[in-house]
TIMAR-537315 format. One record per residue (C-alpha): residue in three letters; y, x, z; residue number from 1. Coordinates in steps of 0.5 Angstrom, whole numbers. Last residue first. Layout:
<rs>
{residu ALA; y Y; x X; z Z; num NUM}
...
</rs>
This chain:
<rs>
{residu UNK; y 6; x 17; z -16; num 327}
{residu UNK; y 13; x 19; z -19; num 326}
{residu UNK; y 16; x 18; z -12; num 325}
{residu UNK; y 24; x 16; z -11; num 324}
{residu UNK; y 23; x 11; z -7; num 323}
{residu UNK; y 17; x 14; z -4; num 322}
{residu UNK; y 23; x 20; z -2; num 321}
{residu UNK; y 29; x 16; z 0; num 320}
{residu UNK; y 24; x 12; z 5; num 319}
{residu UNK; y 23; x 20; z 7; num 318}
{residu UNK; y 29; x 21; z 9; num 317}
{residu UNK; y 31; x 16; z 12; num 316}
{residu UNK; y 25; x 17; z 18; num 315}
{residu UNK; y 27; x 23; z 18; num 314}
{residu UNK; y 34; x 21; z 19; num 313}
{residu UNK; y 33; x 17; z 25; num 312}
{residu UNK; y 31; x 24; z 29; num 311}
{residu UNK; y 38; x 26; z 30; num 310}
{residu UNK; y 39; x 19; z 33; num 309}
{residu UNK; y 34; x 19; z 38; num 308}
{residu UNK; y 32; x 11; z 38; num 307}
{residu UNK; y 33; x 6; z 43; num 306}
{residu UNK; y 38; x 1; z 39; num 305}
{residu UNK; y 35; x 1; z 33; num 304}
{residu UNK; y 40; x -4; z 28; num 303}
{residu UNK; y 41; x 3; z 23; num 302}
{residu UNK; y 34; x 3; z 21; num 301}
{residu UNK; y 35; x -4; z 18; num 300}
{residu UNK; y 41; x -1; z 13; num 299}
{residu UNK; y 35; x 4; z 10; num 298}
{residu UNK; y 30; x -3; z 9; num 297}
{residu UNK; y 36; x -7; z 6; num 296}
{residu UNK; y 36; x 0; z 1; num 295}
{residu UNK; y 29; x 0; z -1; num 294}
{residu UNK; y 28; x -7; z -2; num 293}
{residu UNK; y 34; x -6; z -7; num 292}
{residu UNK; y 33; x 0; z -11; num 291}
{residu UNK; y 26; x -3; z -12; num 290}
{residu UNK; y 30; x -10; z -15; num 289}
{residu UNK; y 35; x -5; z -18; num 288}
{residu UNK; y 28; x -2; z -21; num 287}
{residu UNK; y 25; x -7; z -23; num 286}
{residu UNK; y 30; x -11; z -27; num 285}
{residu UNK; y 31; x -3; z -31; num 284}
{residu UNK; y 24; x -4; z -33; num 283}
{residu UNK; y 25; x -11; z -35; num 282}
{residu UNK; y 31; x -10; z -40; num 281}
{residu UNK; y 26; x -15; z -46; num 280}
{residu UNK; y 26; x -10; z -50; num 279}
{residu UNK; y 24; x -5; z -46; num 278}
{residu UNK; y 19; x -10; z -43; num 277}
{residu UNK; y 17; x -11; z -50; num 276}
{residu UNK; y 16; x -4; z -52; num 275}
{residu UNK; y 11; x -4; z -46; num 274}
{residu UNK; y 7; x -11; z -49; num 273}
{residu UNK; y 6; x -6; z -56; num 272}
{residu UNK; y 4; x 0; z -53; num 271}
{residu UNK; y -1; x -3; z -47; num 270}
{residu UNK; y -4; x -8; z -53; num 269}
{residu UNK; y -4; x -2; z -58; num 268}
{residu UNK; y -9; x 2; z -53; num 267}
{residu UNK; y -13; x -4; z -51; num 266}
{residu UNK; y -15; x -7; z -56; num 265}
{residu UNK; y -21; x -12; z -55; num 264}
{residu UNK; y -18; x -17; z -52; num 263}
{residu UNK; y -12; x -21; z -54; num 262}
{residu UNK; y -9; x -28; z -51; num 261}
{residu UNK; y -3; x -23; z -48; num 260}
{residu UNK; y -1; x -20; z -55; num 259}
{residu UNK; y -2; x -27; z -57; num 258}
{residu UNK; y 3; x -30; z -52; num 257}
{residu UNK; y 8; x -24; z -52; num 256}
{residu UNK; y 8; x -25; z -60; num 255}
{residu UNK; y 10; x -32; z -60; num 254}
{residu UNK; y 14; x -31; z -53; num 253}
{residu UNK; y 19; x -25; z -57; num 252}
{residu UNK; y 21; x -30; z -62; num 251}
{residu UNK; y 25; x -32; z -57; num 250}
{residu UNK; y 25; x -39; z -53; num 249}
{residu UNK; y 22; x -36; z -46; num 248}
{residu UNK; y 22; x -28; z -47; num 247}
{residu UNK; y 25; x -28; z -41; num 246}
{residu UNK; y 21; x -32; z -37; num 245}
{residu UNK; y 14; x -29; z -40; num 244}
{residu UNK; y 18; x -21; z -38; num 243}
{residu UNK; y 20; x -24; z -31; num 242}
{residu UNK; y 12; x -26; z -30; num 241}
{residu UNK; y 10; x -19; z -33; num 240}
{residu UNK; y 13; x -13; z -30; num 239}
{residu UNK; y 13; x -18; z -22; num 238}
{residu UNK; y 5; x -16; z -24; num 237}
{residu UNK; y 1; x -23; z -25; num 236}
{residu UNK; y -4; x -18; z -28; num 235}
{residu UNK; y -7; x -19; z -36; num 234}
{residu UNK; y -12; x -14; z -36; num 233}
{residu UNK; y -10; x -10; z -41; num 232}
{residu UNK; y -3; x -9; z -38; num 231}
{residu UNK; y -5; x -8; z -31; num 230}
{residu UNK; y -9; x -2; z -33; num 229}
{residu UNK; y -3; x 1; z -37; num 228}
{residu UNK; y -3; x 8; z -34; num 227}
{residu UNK; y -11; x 8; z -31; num 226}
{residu UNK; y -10; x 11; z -24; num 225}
{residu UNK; y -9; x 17; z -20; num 224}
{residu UNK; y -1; x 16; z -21; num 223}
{residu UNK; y 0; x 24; z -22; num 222}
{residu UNK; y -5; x 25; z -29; num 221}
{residu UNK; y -4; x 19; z -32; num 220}
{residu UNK; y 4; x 19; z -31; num 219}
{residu UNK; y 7; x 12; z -30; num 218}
{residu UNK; y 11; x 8; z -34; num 217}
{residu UNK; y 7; x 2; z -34; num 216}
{residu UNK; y 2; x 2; z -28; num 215}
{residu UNK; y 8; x 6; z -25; num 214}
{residu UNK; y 13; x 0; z -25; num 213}
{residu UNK; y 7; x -4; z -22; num 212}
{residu UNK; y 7; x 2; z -16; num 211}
{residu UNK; y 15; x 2; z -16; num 210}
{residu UNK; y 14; x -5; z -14; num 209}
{residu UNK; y 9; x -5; z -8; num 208}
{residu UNK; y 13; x 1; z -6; num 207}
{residu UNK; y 19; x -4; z -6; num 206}
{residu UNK; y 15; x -9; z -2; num 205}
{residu UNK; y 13; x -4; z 3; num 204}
{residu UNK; y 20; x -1; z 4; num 203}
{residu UNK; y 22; x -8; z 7; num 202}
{residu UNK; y 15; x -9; z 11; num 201}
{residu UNK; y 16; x -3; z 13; num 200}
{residu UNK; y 24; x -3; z 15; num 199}
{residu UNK; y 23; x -10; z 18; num 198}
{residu UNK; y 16; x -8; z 23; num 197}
{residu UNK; y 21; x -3; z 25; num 196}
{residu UNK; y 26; x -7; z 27; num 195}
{residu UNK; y 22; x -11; z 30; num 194}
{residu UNK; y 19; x -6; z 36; num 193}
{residu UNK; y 27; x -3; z 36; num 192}
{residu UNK; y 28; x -11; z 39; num 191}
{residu UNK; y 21; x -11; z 43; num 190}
{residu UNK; y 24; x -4; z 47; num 189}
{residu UNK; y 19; x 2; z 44; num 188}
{residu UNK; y 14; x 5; z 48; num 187}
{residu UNK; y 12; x 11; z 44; num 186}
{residu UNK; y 5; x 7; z 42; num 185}
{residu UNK; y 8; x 0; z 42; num 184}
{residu UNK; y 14; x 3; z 37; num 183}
{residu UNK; y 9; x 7; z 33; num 182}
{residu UNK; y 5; x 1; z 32; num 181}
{residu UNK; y 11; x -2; z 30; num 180}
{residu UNK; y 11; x 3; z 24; num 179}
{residu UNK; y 5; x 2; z 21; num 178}
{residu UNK; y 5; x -5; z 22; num 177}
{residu UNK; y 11; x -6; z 17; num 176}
{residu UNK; y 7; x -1; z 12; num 175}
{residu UNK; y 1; x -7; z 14; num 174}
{residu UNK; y 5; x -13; z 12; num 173}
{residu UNK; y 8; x -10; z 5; num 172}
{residu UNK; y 2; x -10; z 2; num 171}
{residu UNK; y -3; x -16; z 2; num 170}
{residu UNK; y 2; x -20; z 6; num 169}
{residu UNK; y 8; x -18; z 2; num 168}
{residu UNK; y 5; x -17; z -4; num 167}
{residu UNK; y 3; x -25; z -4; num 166}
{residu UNK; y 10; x -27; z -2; num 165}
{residu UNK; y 13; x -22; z -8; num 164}
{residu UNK; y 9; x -26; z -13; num 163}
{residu UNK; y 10; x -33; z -11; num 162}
{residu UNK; y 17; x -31; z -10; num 161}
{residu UNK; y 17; x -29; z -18; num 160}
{residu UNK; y 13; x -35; z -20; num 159}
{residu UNK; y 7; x -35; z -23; num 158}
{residu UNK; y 4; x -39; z -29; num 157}
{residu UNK; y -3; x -41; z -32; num 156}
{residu UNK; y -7; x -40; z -26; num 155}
{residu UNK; y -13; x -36; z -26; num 154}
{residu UNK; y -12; x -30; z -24; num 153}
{residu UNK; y -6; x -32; z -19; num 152}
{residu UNK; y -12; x -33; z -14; num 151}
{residu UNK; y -15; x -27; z -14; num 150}
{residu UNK; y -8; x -23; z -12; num 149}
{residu UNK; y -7; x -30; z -7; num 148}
{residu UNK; y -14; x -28; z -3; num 147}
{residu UNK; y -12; x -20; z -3; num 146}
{residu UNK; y -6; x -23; z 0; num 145}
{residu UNK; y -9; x -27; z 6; num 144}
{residu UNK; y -14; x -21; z 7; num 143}
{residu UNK; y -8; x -17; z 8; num 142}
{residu UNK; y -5; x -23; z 12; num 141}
{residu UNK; y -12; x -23; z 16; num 140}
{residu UNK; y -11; x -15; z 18; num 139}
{residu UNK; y -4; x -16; z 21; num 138}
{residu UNK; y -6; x -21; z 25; num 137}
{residu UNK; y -12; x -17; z 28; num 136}
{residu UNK; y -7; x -11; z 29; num 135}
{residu UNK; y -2; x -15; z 31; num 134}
{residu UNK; y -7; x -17; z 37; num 133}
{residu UNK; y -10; x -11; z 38; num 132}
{residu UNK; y -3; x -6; z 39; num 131}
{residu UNK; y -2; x -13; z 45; num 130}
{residu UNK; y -8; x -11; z 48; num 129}
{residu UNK; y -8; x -5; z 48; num 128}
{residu UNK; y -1; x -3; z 51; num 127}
{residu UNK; y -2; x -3; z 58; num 126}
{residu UNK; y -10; x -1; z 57; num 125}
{residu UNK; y -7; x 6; z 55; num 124}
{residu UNK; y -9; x 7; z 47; num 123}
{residu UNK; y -15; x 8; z 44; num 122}
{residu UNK; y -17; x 2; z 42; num 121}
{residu UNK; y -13; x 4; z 35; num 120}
{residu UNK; y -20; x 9; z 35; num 119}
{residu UNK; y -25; x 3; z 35; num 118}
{residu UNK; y -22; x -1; z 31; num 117}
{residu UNK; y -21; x 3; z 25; num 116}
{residu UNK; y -29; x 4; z 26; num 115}
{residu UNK; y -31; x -3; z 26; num 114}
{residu UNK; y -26; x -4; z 19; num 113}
{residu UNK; y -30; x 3; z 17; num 112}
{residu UNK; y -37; x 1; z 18; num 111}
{residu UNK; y -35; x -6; z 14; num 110}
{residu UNK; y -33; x -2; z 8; num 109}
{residu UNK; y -39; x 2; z 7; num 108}
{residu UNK; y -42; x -5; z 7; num 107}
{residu UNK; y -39; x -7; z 3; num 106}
{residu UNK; y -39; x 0; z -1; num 105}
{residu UNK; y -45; x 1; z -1; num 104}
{residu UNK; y -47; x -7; z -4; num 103}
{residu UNK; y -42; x -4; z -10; num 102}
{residu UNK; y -45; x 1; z -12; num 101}
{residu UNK; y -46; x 9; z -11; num 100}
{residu UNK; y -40; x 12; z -15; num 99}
{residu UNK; y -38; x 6; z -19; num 98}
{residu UNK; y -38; x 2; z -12; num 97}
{residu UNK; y -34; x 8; z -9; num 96}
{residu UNK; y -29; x 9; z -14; num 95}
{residu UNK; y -30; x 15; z -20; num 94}
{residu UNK; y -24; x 20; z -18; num 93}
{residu UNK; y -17; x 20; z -19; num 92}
{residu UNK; y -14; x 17; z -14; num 91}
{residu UNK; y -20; x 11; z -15; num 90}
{residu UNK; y -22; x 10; z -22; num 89}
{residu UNK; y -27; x 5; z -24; num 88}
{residu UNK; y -23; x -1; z -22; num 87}
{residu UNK; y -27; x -7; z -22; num 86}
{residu UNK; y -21; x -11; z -19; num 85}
{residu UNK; y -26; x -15; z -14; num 84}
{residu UNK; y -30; x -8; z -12; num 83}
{residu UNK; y -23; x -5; z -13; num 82}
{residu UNK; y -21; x -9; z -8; num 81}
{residu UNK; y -26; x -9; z -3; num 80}
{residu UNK; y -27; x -1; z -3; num 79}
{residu UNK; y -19; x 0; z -2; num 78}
{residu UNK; y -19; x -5; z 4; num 77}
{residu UNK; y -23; x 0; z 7; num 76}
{residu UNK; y -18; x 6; z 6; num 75}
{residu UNK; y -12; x 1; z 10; num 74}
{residu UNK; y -17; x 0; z 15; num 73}
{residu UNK; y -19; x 8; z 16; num 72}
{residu UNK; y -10; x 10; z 15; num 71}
{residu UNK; y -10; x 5; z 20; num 70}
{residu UNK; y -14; x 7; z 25; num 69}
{residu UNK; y -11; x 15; z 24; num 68}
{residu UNK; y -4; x 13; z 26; num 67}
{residu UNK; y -7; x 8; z 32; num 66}
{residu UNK; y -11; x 16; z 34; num 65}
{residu UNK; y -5; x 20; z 32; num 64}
{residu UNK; y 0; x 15; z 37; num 63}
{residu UNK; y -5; x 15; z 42; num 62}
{residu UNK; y -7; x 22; z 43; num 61}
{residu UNK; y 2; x 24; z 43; num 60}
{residu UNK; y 7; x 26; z 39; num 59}
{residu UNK; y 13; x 27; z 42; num 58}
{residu UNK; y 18; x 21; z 44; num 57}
{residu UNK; y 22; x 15; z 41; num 56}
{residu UNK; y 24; x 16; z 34; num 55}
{residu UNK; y 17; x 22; z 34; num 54}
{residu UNK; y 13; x 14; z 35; num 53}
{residu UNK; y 17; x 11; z 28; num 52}
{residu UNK; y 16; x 18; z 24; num 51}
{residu UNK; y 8; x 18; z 27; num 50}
{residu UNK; y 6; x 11; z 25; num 49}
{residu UNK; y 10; x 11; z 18; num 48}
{residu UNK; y 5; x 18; z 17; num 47}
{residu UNK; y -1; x 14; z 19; num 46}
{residu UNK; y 1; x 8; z 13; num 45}
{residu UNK; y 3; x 14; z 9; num 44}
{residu UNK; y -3; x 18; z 8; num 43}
{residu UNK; y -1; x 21; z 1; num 42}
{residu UNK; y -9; x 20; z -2; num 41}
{residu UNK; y -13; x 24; z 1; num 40}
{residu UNK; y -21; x 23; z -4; num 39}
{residu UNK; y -24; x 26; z 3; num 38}
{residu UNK; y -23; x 19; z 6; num 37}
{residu UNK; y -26; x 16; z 0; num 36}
{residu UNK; y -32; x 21; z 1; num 35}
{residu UNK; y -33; x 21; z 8; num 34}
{residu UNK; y -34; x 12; z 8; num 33}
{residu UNK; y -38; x 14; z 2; num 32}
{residu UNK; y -43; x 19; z 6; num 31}
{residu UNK; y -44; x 14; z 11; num 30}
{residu UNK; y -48; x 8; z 9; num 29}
{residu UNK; y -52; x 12; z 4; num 28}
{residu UNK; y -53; x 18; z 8; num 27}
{residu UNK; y -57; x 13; z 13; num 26}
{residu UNK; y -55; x 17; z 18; num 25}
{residu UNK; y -50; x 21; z 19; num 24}
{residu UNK; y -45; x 18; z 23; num 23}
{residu UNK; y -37; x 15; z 23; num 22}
{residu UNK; y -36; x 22; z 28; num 21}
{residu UNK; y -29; x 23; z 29; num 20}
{residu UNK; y -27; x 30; z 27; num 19}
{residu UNK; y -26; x 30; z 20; num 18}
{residu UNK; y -20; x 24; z 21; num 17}
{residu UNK; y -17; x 27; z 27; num 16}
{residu UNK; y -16; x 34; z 22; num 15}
{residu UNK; y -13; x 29; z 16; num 14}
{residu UNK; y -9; x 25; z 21; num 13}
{residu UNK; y -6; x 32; z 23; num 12}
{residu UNK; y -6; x 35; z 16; num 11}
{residu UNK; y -1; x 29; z 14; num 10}
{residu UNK; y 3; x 30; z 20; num 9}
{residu UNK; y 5; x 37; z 18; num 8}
{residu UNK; y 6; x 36; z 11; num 7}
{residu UNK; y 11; x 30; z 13; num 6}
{residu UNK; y 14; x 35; z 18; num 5}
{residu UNK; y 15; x 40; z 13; num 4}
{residu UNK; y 17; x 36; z 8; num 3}
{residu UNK; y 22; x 33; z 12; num 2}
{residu UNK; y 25; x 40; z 14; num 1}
</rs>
């Protein structure tokens, strides 16, 4: 049944999506915004919007199109970050800026954030300028977190809070928003509203999480991108900053340091630096703290008071299914 509603509304947002008209000309502005839209993806920030509005009523235009807005912001962030990141891959695929260049996919990018606004617009004018103002909050928390991921770059250390801060505003926020624009859409109370912002951003902060863990542990072929790339380039991950603490006045720090300091052989240093996270139990540390998130998150869907019961289980569901993901 879930799997069927999923697919259902995925090929929904996927359908609202190839009808809209970005434009066509020039080709180069255009034709990255419909190749990155193309790429899929699980399209889970319209999927979370769609569950939170069928707690409270039917589908509606409203519900799709906010849905489909996010899903076109979430999708121009991509292309800025992985300019930032200077990732190659993208779902499996050569990156926009790789593709084209990184000028194109700025300016690509730039359409594709009018455009977002553009369709979130379309909602019933009671409703609209309160949908505006958490959407542009939360589209400058992104960008807040965005900054603290760069910033984290050159400081020497990192703490646990502060890294579970920042993947919070530059991820978590916008699953948490995800599911309180379906709340606005389907006329949710102010407390159900809240709620569902909690749920997301819960659920967010262990999908961040499990998305680190995969980095590692993941499978190349399911995870879309490089499988120890944030190993290589030294990323501040939760993985990372607990390893450095815990290896602290063992003869692991020494070899951790070095393994760290080293640049030119990736494969070994990705090998190498994995086993000292098993040795170190840190993969099992990530995964009670994803088991964590997620669970506070469950709990929280108990706390909404105006939703169909018979209808909550679907938004379980399918929390239980992305903390069980192998992508």
């Amino acid at each position: 049944m879930l799997h069927t509603l999923v697919s259902d509304y995925q090929a929904i947002i996927s359908a609202f999506i190839k009808h809209n008209n970005f434009g066509e000309q020039p080709t180069e502005l255009y034709e990255p915004i419909r190749y990155i839209l193309n790429l899929g993806g699980k399209r889970l920030r319209p999927v979370l919007t769609l569950l939170a509005h069928h707690l409270y009523k039917d589908l509606d235009h409203a519900s799709v199109a906010v849905g489909s807005g996010i899903e076109v912001f979430h999708n121009f962030s991509l292309l800025h970050d992985d300019i930032m990141d200077n990732a190659p891959v993208r779902r499996g695929q050569p990156t926009v800026h790789e593709k084209w260049n990184a000028n194109v996919a700025i300016l690509s990018g730039d359409v594709m954030l009018v455009r977002a606004y553009q369709m979130i617009m379309q909602v019933p004018d009671d409703n609209l300028r309160w949908l505006l103002h958490r959407f542009s909050e939360t589209a400058a928390q992104v960008c807040e977190g965005q900054q603290w991921d760069m910033n984290f770059e050159s400081l020497p250390t990192v703490t646990v809070e502060q890294y579970l801060d920042m993947i919070k505003l530059k991820t978590a926020v916008l699953l948490g928003f995800s599911l309180e624009a379906g709340g606005i859409t389907a006329y949710a109370s102010e407390h159900d509203r809240y709620i569902l912002n909690q749920i997301g951003t819960l659920a967010g902060i262990g999908f961040q999480l499990m998305d680190d863990l995969l980095d590692v542990y993941g499978e190349a072929d399911k995870f879309g991108k490089r499988v120890g790339g944030d190993i290589v380039s030294n990323k501040k991950t939760f993985l990372l900053i607990d390893a450095i603490e815990e290896a602290k006045n063992t003869p692991l720090e020494d070899e951790l340091n070095y393994w760290l300091s080293v640049t030119d052989k990736d494969d070994e240093k990705v090998q190498t630096i994995t086993a000292i996270y098993n040795t170190l139990g840190v993969k099992d540390k990530t995964e009670q703290l994803i088991a964590k998130y997620f669970t506070d998150a469950l709990d929280a869907i108990h706390q909404l008071e105006g939703a169909r019961e018979d209808r909550k289980q679907h938004l379980s569901n399918y929390l239980k299914q992305l903390m069980n993901r192998d992508s």
